[in-house]
N, C-alpha and C positions, 0 to 999 in steps of 0.2 A: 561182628562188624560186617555189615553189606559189601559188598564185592563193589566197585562202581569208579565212575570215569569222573572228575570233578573238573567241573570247566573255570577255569582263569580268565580266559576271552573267548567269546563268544564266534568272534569272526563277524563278517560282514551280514549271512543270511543261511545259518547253520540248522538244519530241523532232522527228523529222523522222518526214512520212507522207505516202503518196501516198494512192493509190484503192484501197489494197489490194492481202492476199495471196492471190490468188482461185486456187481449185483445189487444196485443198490439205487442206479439212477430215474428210475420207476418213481421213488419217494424223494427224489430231486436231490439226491448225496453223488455229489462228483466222486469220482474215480481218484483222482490225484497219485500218489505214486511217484517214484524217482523220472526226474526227467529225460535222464539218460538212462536206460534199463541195464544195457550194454554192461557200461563201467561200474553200476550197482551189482551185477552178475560176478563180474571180472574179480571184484573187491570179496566178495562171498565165498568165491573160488579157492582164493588165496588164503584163506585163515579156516577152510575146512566146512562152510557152512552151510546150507539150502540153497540155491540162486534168489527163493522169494525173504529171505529176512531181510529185518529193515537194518540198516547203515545209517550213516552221516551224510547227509547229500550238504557239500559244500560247496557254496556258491560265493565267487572271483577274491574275498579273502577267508583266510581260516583261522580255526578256531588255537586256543593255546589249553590243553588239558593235562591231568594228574592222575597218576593212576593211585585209585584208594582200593589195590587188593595185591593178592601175595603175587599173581603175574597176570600180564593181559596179553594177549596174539593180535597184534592189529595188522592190516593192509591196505594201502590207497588206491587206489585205482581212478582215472581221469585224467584231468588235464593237468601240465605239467607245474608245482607247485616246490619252492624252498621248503622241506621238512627236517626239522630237526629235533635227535632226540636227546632230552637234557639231565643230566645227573638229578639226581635227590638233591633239596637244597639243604647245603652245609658237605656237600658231597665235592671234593676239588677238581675231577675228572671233568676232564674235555666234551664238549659238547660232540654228536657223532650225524652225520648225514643219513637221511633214509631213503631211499628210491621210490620212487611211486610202481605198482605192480610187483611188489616184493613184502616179502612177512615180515615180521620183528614181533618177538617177544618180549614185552619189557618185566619191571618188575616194582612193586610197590616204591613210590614214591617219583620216578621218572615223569617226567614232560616230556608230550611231545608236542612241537609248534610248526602250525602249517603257514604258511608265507601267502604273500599274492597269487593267482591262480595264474598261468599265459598258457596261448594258445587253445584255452575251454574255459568257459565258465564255471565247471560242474568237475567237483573231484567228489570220491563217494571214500568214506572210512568205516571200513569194517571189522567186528572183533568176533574175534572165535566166539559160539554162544549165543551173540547177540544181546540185545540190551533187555531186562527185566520191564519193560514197563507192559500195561495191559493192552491186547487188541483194542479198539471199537471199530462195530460191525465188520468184525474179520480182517482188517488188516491196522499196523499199526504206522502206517503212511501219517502227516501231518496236514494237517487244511487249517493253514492259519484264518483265512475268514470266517469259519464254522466253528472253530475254536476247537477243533476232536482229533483226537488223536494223537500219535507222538507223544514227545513231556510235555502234558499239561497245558495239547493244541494250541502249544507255539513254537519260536523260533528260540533257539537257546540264548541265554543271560549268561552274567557273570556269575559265579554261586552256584549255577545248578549242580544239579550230582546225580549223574545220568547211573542206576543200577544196572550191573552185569547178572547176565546169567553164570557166569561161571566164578570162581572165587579163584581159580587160579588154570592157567594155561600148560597143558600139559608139555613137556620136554620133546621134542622131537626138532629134525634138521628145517629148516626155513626154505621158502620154497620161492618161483618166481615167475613170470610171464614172461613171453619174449613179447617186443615193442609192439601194441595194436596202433592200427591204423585209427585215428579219430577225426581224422577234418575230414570237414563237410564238401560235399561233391560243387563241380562249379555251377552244375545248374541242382535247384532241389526240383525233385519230382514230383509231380502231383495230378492228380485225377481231375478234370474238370468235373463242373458239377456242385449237388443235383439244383442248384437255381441260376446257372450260366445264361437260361433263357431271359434273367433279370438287370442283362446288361449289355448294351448294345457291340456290335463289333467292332467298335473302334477300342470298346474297354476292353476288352477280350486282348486284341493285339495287346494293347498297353502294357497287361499284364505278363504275355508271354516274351515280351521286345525289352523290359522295362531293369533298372537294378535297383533296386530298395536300401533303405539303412533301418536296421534294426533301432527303434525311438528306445529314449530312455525309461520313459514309462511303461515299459514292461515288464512282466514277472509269470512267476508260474503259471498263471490263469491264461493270457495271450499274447503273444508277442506284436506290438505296433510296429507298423510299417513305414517309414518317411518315402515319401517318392510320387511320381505320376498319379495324379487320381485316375479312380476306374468308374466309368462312363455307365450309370446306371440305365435299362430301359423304359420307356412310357409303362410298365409296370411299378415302377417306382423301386421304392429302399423298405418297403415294409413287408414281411410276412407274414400268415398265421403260424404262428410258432410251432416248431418241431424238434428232434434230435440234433445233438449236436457230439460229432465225431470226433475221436483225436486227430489232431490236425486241421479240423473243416479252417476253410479260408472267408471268413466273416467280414462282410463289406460293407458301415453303414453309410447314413446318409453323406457323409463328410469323403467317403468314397476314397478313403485310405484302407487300403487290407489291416486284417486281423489274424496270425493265426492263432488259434485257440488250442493248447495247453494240457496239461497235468489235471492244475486244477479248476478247468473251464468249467461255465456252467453247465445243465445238463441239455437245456432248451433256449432256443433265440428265435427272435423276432426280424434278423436282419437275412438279405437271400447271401448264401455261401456260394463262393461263384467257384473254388474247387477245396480239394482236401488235400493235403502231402501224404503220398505214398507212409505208410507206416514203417517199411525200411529204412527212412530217411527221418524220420521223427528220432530218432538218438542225435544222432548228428545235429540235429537243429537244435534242440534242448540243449545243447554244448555251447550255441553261440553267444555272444555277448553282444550289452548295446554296442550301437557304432560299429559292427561287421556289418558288410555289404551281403545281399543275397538276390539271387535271380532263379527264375523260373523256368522249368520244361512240362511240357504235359505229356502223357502216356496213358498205354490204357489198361484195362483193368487186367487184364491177361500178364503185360507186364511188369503194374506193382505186385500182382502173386507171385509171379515168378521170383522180382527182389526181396519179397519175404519169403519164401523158402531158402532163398540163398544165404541172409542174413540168420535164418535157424539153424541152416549148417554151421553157419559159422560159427556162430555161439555154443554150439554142441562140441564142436572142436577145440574148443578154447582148454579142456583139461586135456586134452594129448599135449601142448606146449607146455604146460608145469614140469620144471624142473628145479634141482638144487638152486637156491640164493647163490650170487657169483660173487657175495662177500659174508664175512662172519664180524659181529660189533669188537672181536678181539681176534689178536695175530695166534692162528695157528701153526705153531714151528713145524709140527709133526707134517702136515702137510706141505709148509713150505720146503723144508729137509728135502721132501720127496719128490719135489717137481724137477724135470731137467728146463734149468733156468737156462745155460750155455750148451749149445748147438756145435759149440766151436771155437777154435783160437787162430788170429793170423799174427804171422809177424808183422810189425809194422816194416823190419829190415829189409824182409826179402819182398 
């Protein structure tokens, strides 16, 4: 019997994604890739794994699934989300709470169900091993509009039966992250640029003075902007087409920002009047519609600077693994051995 995760509920916008399909945009194959890399890393961490395997990138509801092998090692990592893990059915045991940034081992036949997502968009679930399906072109990220990749380049159904690499999770103590920092900074950073010359100076202010609301219409490919339009120049809204960066700030004729995404295209037509710093692309991938966002510009010296800071910090994320600061069953032996009482007063004297 295949080792494998079998989904009950799908959640709201559930697909599997690593670090991307890098190499590829020459022949017009987006990149795509978890949108938060961050908490896809963080998730990887936690159950033993590469930083680039692909996860569950869970987006604002989550999915309800079954384990179909003798054990599975899973970790959340993201924004913060109701998880709960559920006996075997016919099983009378109490349902048990799981933490986000912490392991569990479960064990054939268990559920786990993840809840509404608060505070991020984006929770990533990962299992020791990884999930059995094949790369295309080197990584196995999802691109729903291309239809490649992930399960069968889409988002997951009810039914599916996502195969594990591993058939069973090896015994050892469970482990945990202390709390990362995840919200977004009050201004996001961003480079102006490289077609700023395609918009007069009053767009420019707009843009730097202005607070946006993330529109509904968004999704992996680029996030819509509600807010001020940006004041195009006697150059007009048209260009000859060129590269398109993670994060570029894509402005078309209707002069509402765009930014562009995971899964953006690879070339556009419209002038990009900046790009968001790429230390700051985790954090925006986390946000949901209807959060407000506002803008700083900086220059290139100091987005390198916050991406070298931001790879320290990801390099440091395995010095804080430590012991789980609960076990799914009461340890007497340990509890026997803690000093619970410091001391006695009389209440008399």
């Amino acid at each position: 019997m295949t080792a494998a995760l079998r989904v009950v509920a799908p959640g709201l916008l559930t697909t599997l994604q690593d670090l991307g399909r890098v190499g590829h945009q020459h022949l017009g194959v987006p990149v795509s890739g978890a949108l938060d890399h961050v908490s896809l890393r963080a998730a990887n961490l936690l159950v033993g794994n590469p930083p680039d395997m692909a996860a569950l990138e869970i987006a604002y509801q989550g999915p309800t699934l079954v384990v179909e092998a003798d054990s599975a090692r899973i970790a959340l990592a993201g924004g913060q989300a109701p998880v709960e893990v559920l006996p075997p059915e016919g099983d009378g045991s109490a349902p048990r709470r799981l933490a986000c940034f912490e392991s569990a081992r479960l064990v054939r036949g268990q559920r786990v169900r993840v809840g509404g997502l608060v505070g991020s968009a984006m929770l990533y679930l990962a299992v020791e091993g990884g999930f059995a399906v094949p790369p295309v072109l080197g990584s196995r990220s999802t691109l729903i509009r291309g239809a490649i990749g992930g399960y069968h380049g889409r988002a997951l159904r009810a039914g599916d039966v996502l195969p594990l690499t591993l058939g069973a999770a090896p015994e050892r103590g469970e482990v945990m992250l202390p709390p990362i920092d995840l919200s977004p900074r009050p201004r996001v950073r961003i480079v102006l640029g490289p077609q700023d010359d395609h918009f007069t100076p009053a767009g420019l202010d707009a843009l730097l003075a202005s607070t946006y609301t993330i529109a509904q219409a968004s999704d992996r490919m680029g996030m819509r902007l509600e807010g001020p339009k940006l004041e195009h120049s006697a150059k007009g809204y048209n260009i000859v087409s060129d590269g398109i960066a993670p994060g570029s700030v894509q402005v078309p004729g209707n002069g509402l920002p765009i930014i562009l995404l995971a899964d953006r295209q690879t070339t556009g037509g419209y002038p990009k009047i900046a790009t968001v710093i790429s230390a700051d692309l985790p954090a925006l991938g986390r946000m949901a519609p209807g959060a407000r966002i506002a803008f700083e510009a900086v220059s290139i010296e100091e987005a390198e600077t916050a991406a070298r800071q931001l790879g320290r910090e990801i390099a440091a994320m395995a010095e804080g693994l430590g012991p789980a600061r609960r076990e799914p069953w009461l340890d007497e032996a340990r509890l026997m051995d803690a000093n619970l009482v410091s001391g006695v007063v009389s209440a008399r004297d």
